[in-house]
matplotlib code that plots the C-alpha trace (Angstrom):
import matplotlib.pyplot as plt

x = [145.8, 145.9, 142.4, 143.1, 141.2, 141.2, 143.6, 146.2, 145.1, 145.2, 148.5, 149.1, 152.2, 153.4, 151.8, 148.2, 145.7, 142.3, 139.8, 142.2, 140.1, 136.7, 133.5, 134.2, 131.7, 132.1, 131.0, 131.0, 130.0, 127.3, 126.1, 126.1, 123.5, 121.2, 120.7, 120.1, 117.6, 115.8, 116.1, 114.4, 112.0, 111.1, 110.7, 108.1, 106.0, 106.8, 107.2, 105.5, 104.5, 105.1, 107.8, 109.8, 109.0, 110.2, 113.0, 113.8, 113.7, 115.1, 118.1, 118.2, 118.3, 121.2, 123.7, 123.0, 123.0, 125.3, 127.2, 127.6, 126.6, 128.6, 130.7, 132.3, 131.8, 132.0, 134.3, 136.6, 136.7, 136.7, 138.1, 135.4, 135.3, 137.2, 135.8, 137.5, 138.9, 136.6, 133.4, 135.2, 135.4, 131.9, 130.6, 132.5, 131.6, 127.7, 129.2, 130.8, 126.8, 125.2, 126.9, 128.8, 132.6, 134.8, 136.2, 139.4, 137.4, 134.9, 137.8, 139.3, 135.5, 135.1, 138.2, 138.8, 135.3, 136.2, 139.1, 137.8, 135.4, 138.5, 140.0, 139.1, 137.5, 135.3, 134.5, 131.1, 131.4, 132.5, 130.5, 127.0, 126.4, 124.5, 120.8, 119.4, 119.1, 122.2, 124.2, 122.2, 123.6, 127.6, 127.6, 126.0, 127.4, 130.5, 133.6, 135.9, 138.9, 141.4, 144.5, 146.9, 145.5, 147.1, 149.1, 146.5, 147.7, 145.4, 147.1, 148.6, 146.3, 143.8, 146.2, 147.8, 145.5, 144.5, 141.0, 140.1, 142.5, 140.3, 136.5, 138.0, 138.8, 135.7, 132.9, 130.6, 130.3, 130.0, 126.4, 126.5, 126.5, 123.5, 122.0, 122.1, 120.4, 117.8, 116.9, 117.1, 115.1, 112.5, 113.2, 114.2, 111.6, 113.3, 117.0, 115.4, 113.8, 117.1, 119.8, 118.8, 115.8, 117.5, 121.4, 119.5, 117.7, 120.5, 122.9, 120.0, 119.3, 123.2, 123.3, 119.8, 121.5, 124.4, 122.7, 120.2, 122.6, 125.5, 122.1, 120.4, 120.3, 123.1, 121.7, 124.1, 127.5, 129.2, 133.2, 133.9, 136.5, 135.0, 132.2, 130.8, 129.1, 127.5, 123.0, 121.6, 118.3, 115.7, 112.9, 115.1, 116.8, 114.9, 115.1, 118.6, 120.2, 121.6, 123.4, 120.8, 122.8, 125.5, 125.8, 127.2, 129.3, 131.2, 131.1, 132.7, 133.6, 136.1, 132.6, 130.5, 127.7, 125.9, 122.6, 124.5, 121.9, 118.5, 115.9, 118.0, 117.3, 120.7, 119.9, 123.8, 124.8, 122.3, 123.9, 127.4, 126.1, 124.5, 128.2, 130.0, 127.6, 127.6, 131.4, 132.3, 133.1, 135.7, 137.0, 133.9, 134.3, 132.1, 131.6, 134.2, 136.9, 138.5, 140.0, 136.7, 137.7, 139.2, 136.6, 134.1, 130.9, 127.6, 125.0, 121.7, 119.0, 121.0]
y = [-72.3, -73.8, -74.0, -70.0, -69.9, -66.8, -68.3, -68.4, -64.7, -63.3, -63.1, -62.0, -60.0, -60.5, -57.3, -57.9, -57.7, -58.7, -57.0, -53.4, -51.1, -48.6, -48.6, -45.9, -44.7, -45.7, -42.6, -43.6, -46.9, -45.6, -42.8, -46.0, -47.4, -44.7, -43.3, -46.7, -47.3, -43.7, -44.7, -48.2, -46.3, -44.0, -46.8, -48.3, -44.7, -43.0, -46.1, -48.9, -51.4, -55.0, -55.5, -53.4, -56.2, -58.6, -57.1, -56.8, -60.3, -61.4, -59.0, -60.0, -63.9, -63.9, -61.5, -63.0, -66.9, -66.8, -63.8, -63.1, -66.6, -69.3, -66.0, -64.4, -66.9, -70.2, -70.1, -66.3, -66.5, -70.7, -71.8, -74.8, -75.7, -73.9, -72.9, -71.6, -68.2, -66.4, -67.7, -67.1, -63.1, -63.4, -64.9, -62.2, -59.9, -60.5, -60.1, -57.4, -56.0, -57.1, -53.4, -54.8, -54.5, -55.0, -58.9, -58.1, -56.0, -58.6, -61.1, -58.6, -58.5, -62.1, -63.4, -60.8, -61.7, -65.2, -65.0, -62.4, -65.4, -68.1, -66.3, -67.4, -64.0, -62.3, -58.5, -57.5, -56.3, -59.1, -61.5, -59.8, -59.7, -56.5, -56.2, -55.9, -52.5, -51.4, -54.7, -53.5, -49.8, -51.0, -53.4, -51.3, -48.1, -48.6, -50.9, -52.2, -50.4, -52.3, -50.7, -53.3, -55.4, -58.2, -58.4, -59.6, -61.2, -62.1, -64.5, -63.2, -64.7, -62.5, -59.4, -59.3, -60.3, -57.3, -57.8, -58.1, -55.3, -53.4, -54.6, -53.2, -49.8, -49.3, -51.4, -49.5, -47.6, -51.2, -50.1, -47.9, -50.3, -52.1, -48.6, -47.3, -50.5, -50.5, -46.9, -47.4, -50.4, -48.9, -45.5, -44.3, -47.0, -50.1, -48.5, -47.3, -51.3, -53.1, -50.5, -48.7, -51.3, -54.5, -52.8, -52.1, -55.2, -56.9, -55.3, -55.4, -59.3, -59.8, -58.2, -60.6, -63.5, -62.8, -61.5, -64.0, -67.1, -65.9, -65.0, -68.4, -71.8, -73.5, -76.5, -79.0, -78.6, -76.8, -75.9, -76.1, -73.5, -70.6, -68.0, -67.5, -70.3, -70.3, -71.5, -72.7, -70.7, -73.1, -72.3, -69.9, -71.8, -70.9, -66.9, -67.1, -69.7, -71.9, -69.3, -69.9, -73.0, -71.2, -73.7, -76.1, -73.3, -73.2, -76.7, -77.2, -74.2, -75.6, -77.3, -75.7, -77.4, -75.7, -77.4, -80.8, -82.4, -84.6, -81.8, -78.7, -76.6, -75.2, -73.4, -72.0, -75.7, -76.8, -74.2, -75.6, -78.7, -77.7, -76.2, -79.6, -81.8, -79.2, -79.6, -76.3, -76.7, -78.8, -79.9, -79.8, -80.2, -81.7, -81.4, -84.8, -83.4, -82.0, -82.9, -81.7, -79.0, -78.3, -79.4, -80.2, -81.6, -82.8, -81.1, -82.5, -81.4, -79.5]
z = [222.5, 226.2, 228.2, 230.2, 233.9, 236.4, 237.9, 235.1, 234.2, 237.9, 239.3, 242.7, 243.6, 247.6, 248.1, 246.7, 248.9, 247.7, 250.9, 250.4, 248.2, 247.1, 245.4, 242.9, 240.7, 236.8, 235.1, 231.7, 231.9, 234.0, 231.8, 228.9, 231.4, 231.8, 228.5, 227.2, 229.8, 228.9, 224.7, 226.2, 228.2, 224.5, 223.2, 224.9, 225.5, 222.1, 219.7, 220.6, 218.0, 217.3, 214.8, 217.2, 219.4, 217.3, 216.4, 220.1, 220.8, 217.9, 218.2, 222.2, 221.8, 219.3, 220.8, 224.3, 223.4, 221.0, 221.6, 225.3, 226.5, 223.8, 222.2, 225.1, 228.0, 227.2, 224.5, 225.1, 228.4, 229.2, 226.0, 226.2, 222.9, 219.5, 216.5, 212.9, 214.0, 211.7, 213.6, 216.8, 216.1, 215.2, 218.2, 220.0, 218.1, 218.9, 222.3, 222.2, 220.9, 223.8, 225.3, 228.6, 227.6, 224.9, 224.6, 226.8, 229.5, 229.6, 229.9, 233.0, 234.5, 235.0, 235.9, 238.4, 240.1, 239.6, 241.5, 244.5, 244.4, 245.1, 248.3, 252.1, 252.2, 249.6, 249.7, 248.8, 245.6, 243.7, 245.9, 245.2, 249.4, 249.0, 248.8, 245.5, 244.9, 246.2, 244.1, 241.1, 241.9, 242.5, 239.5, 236.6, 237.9, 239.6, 240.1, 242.7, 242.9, 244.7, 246.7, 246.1, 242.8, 241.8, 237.9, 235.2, 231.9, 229.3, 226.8, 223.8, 221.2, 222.6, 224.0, 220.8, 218.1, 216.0, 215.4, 219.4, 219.8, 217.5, 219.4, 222.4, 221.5, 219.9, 221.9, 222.2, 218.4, 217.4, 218.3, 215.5, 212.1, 214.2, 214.7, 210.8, 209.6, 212.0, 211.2, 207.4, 208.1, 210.3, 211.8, 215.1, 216.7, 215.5, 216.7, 220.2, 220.7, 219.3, 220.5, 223.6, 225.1, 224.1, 225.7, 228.4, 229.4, 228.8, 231.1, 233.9, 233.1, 233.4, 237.1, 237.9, 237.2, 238.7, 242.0, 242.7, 241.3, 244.6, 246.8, 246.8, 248.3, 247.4, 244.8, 242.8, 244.5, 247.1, 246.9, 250.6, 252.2, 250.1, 251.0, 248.1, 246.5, 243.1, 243.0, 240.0, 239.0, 238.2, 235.4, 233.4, 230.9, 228.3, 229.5, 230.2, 227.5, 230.1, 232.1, 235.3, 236.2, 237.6, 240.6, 237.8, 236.6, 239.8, 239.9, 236.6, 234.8, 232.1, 231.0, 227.4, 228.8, 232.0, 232.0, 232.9, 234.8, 232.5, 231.8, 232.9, 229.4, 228.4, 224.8, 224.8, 224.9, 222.1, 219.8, 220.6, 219.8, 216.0, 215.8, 216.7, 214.1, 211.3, 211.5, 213.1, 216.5, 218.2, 221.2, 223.2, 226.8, 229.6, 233.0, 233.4, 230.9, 233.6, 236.9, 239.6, 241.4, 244.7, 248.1, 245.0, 247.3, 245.9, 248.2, 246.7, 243.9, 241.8]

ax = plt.figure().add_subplot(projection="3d")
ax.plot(x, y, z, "-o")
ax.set_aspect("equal")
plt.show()
C-alpha cells in the first residue's frame, strides 16, 4: 500500500470552493456527546470508587495511545509504519473505542481539516479560530457543511476491505461488547467510568488538543504561505501520548514519531518502537524519510 496524504484523498473539482458553506448542527453525533458526558457525570456522583478509577485509566490510555493515537492516526490515516493486517484492525479497532468515528469517517475528518488547513484561506471551522467555548460547541456538536466540496477517495484497501467496512457501520455498538464485560465484571459503575466517562473525556481531550495546538505560539516550524499553523503543546506528552507536538506534525506529517526533538516525551512513538524490536512493525518512518514540506521554516524552540 502507497503512503495516502489529504492531499491524495481530497480531490477538488473546478467548482469546489473551500470558504462556500454552514455550521450545521450534528444531531447524532451530538446526542453521542451529551449522554456520554451525563453517564460520566453518574459516574462520578452515583458510583464513585477506585477500581472504577482504574479501570478508567487503564481503559483510557490503551484505546487513546494505541488506538486513536498509533491505531488510527499514525498508522490509518499516515501509513507511517505497517504492521501484520491482523494487528492493524486491532489498533483500529481500539480506535474505533475511543467513540469519535468509525475508521473511514475518521479518515474523512482529518484529511478534510487537513486540507481546509493547506488552502491560502482557512474558514473557521476547520482552523479552530473560534474562542474556546464556541470551538468546543462547532467541533463536538456540529460539522462544516460545505456548498461546493471537493470529491474525497479513500484508497481501496481501506474503502473496500470488509472488516473496516464493517467498524464503520457499526462504530458506535462497538461500545457494547466493552459495555457487557464491564458490567459482568463490576456493575453499571465500572461500564458508566469506562463507557460513558472515559468516551467522554476523550472526545473533550481530542477538541483540547486540537484547539490550543492551532491557537498558540507558533514553536518548531512554520509552513510559510498558510494561515493556519500547527504549536507544539509543551508538558503533555505524557497526558497526550505524543500527540501535543502537533507543530512537528505539520512539520512532518508522513513521520510515526511526533516527539522528534531530545526530551519531547512521545509514548505513541515508544509503543511503535516495542512493535518494530519485537518484530511486528515495519517500515518506520522519520521526520527525514520524506522530502520536508513546502515553505518548511525552522522558527526556534520547538
Amino acid at each position: 500500500m502507497s503512503h495516502w496524504i489529504a492531499t491524495d484523498r481530497v480531490r477538488p473539482e473546478p467548482e469546489t470552493c473551500a470558504l462556500s458553506g454552514r455550521i450545521v448542527w450534528d444531531g447524532p453525533q451530538s446526542l453521542w456527546t451529551l449522554a456520554h458526558g451525563v453517564g460520566g457525570i453518574l459516574a462520578l456522583a452515583v458510583f464513585p470508587s477506585l477500581p472504577g478509577f482504574a479501570v478508567f485509566l487503564a481503559l483510557t490510555a490503551v484505546t487513546i495511545c494505541a488506538g486513536h493515537s498509533v491505531g488510527m492516526h499514525r498508522l490509518l490515516i499516515h501509513r507511517a509504519f505497517r504492521v501484520p493486517k491482523g494487528l492493524e484492525y486491532l489498533l483500529v479497532w481500539l480506535g474505533v473505542l475511543v467513540g469519535m468515528a468509525g475508521p473511514i469517517g475518521m479518515i474523512r475528518a482529518h484529511d478534510m481539516r487537513d486540507w481546509h488547513q493547506r488552502q491560502t484561506r482557512c474558514p473557521p471551522h476547520p482552523s479552530h479560530a473560534a474562542r474556546p467555548l464556541r470551538d468546543m460547541w462547532w467541533q463536538m456538536h456540529c460539522r462544516f457543511r460545505l456548498d461546493r466540496p471537493p470529491a474525497f477517495v479513500v484508497e481501496p484497501e481501506v474503502a473496500e476491505d470488509r472488516v473496516y467496512r464493517w467498524m464503520e457501520r457499526t462504530w458506535r455498538w462497538q461500545q457494547l461488547p466493552l459495555a457487557v464485560a464491564l458490567y459482568l465484571a463490576g456493575g453499571w459503575g465500572w461500564v458508566l467510568w469506562g463507557v460513558c466517562l472515559r468516551v467522554f473525556v476523550s472526545l473533550t481531550g481530542h477538541w483540547a488538543v486540537g484547539h490550543f495546538a492551532h491557537r498558540g505560539r507558533v514553536t518548531g516550524w512554520r509552513i510559510e504561505g498558510l494561515p493556519v499553523q500547527g504549536s507544539n503543546l509543551p508538558g503533555l506528552g505524557l497526558l497526550t501520548f505524543g500527540e501535543n507536538w502537533h507543530g512537528n506534525h505539520h512539520a512532518f506529517p508522513h513521520s510515526a514519531r511526533l516527539g522528534v526533538e531530545p526530551g519531547q516525551m512521545d509514548p505513541g512513538w515508544w509503543f511503535i518502537l516495542a512493535l518494530e524490536r519485537a518484530g511486528l512493525a515495519r517500515e518506520v518512518r522519520g521526520p527525514r524519510d520524506a522530502p520536508p514540506r513546502e515553505g518548511l521554516v525552522r522558527v526556534g524552540e520547538a
